[in-house]
N, C-alpha and C positions, 0 to 999 in steps of 0.2 A: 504494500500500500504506500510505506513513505518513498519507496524508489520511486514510484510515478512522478511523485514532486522534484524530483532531484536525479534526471536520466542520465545526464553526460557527467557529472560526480559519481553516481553509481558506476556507471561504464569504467570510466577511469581510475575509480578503486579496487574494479572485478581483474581489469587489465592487469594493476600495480599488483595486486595477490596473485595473479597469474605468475607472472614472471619471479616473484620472489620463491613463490614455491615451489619454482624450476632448476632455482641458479644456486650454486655451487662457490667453494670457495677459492678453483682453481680460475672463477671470472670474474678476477676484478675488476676491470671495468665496468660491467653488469651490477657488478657490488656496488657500486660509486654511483652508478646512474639511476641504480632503486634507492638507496642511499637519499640523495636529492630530493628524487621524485615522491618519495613517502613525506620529507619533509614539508614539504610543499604543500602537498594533499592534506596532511594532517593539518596546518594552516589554516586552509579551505572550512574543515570539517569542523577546525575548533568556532569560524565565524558561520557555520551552520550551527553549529550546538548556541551559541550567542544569543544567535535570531529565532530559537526557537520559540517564544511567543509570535512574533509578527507570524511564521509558516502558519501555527497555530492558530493564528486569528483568519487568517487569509484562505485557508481549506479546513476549518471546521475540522480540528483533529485534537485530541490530545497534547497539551503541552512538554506533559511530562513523559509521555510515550515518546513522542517523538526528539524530547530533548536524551531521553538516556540512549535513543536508537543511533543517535548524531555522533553521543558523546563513545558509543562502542566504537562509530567507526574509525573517527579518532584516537582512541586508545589503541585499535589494530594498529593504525601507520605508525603511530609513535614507535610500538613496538618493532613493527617492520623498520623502519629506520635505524635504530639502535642497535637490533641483532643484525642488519647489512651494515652494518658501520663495522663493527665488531667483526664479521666474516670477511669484511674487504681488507681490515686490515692483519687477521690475521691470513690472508690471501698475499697482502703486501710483503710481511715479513718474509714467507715462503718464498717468495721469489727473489727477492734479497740475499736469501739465504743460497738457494739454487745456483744467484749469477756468482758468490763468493766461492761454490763449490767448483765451478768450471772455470 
């Protein structure tokens, strides 16, 4: 029901969980780029959790429903964020480590 109100955030958070729960920590680049792009979203999702009276006022919905549905999916990116942060750098060191070996 609240994805109807918020299609290309949705789209775009379904995308960013895509790719996270694909990548590895031999891609850092990938690492870096979800990294980013969750911070960003979580952004987004924190000034959707904000505004969640006006959505509420504007389609007749639950305030609080829809403020804790916003604030999940903010908590997801954070967390996506943090642990690709964390796998890109220990993706970093790995290679670091690799080029000191050859």
């Amino acid at each position: 029901m609240f994805e109807d109100l918020l299609k290309e955030d949705c789209k775009q958070y379904r995308e960013l969980a895509k790719r996270y729960l694909q990548v590895s920590t031999e891609q850092v680049v990938e690492l870096f780029e979800i990294k980013k792009k969750a911070w960003a979203l979580a952004q987004r999702w924190s000034d959707i959790q904000s505004n969640a009276t006006k959505y509420a006022v504007e389609n007749s919905i639950s305030k609080t429903d829809f403020s804790t549905w916003a604030y999940q999916r903010y908590r997801q990116l954070q967390l996506m964020h943090e642990d690709s942060r964390m796998m890109w750098r220990m993706g970093e060191e790995e290679l670091k480590r690799t080029e000191n070996i050859n």
